[in-house]
C-alpha positions as CSV (number, residue, x, y, z in Angstrom):
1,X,71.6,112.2,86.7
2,X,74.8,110.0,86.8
3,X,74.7,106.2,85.0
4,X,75.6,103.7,87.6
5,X,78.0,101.1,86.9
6,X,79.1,97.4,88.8
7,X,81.9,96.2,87.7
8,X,84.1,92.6,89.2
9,X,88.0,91.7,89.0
10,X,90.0,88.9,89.9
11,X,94.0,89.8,90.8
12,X,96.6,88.4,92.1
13,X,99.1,89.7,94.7
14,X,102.1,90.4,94.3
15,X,103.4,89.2,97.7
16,X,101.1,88.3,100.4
17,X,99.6,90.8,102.0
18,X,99.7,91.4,105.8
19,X,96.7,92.5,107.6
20,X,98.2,96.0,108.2
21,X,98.5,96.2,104.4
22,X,94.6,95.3,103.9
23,X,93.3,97.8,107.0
24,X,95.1,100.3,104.6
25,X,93.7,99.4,101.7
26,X,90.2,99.4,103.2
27,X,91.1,102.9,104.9
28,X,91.9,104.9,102.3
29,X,89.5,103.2,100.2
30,X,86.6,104.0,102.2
31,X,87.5,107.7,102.7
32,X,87.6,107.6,98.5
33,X,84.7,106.0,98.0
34,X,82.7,108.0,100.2
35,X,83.6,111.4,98.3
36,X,83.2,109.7,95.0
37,X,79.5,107.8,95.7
38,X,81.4,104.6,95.2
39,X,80.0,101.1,97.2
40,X,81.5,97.7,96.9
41,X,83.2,94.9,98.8
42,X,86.9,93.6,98.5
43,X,87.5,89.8,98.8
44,X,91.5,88.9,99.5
45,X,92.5,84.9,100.1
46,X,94.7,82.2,98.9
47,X,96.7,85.5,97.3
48,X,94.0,86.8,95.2
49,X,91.9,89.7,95.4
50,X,88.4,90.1,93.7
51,X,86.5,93.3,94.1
52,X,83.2,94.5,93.3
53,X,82.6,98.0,92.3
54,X,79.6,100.5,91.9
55,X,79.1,104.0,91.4
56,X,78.8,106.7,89.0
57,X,80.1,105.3,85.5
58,X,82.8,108.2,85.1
59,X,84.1,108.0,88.5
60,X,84.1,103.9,88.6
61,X,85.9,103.8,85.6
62,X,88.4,106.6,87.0
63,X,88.8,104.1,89.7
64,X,89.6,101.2,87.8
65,X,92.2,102.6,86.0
66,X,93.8,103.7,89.4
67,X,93.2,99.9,90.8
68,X,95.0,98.5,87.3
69,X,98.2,100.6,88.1
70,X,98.1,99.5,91.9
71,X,101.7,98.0,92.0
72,X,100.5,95.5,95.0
73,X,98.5,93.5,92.5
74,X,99.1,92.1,88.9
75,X,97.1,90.3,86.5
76,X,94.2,91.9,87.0
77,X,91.5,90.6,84.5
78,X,87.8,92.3,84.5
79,X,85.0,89.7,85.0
80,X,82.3,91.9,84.4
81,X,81.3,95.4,83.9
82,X,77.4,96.6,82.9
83,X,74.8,99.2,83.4
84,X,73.1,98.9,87.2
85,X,69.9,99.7,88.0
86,X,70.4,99.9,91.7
87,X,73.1,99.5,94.0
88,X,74.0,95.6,95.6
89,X,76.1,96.7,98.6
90,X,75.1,100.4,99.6
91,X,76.0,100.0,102.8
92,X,79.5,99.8,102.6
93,X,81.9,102.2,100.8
94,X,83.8,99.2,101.2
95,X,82.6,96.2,102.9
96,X,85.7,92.9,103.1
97,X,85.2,89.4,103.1
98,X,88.6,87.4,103.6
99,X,90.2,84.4,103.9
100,X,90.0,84.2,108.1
101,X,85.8,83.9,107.5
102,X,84.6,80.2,107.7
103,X,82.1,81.0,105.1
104,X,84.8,83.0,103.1
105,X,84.7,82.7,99.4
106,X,86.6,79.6,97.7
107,X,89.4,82.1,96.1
108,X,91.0,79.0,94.4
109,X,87.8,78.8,92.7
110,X,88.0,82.5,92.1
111,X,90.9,81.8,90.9
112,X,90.2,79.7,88.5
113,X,88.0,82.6,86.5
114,X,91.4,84.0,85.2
115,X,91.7,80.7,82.9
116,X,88.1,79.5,82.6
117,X,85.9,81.1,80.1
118,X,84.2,83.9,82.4
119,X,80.4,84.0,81.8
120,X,78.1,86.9,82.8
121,X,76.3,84.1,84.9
122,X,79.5,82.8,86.3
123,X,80.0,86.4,87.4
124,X,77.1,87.0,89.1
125,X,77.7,83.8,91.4
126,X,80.4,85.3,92.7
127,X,78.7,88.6,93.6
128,X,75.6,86.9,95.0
129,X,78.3,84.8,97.4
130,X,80.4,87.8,98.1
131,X,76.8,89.9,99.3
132,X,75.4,86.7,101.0
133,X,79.0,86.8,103.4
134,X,79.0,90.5,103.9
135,X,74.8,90.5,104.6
136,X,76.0,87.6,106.8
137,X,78.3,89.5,108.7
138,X,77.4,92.9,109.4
């Protein structure tokens, strides 16, 4: 039996991204995520992304290291990475919440992670807010 992990990042974009640019990312990273048992949801606004991450430990890590070399991002700082129980967002190999939705995420406050001292609790917030929108939307 595989150990499933959740893990959270904050980035910030090298240039803005278009909306061609995030259809692509959310392409290929669905057909990736489906082969590798991997769920999550990708939040990109006020040039920041933040993205939640599940799946088997070895392949989420694998992942990770993929996203950290990703030259359309930089800064990437992990918020939070533990042991999961059960899956938040099994529904979607990869489910988006951006700046267009009315209810989108405050990325400034997101934002604001990458100099604030990052708590587990602080961390959670933002998934709870980030499965609220995407339950919200489907």
């Amino acid at each position: 039996m595989e150990n499933l992990m959740r893990l959270l990042y904050v980035s910030k974009a090298n240039s803005d991204i278009s909306d061609d640019e995030i259809g692509d990312i959310l392409t290929v990273s669905r057909r990736r995520n489906e082969e590798d048992k991997i769920t999550g949801v990708l939040g990109y606004g006020q040039s920041y992304f933040t993205q939640i991450i599940e799946g088997p430990d070895e392949k989420l890590l694998r992942l990770y290291l993929r996203i950290l070399g990703d030259s359309r991002h930089r800064d990437c700082l992990l918020l939070y990475i533990a042991p999961a129980k059960e899956r938040l967002f099994e529904q979607w190999s990869m489910g988006f919440v951006d700046k267009v939705d009315p209810d989108a995420l405050d990325f400034g406050e997101i934002a604001k992670l990458r100099t604030e001292p990052a708590g587990k609790q602080r961390a959670l917030l933002v998934m709870d807010a980030m499965m609220i929108r995407l339950h919200k939307h489907k």
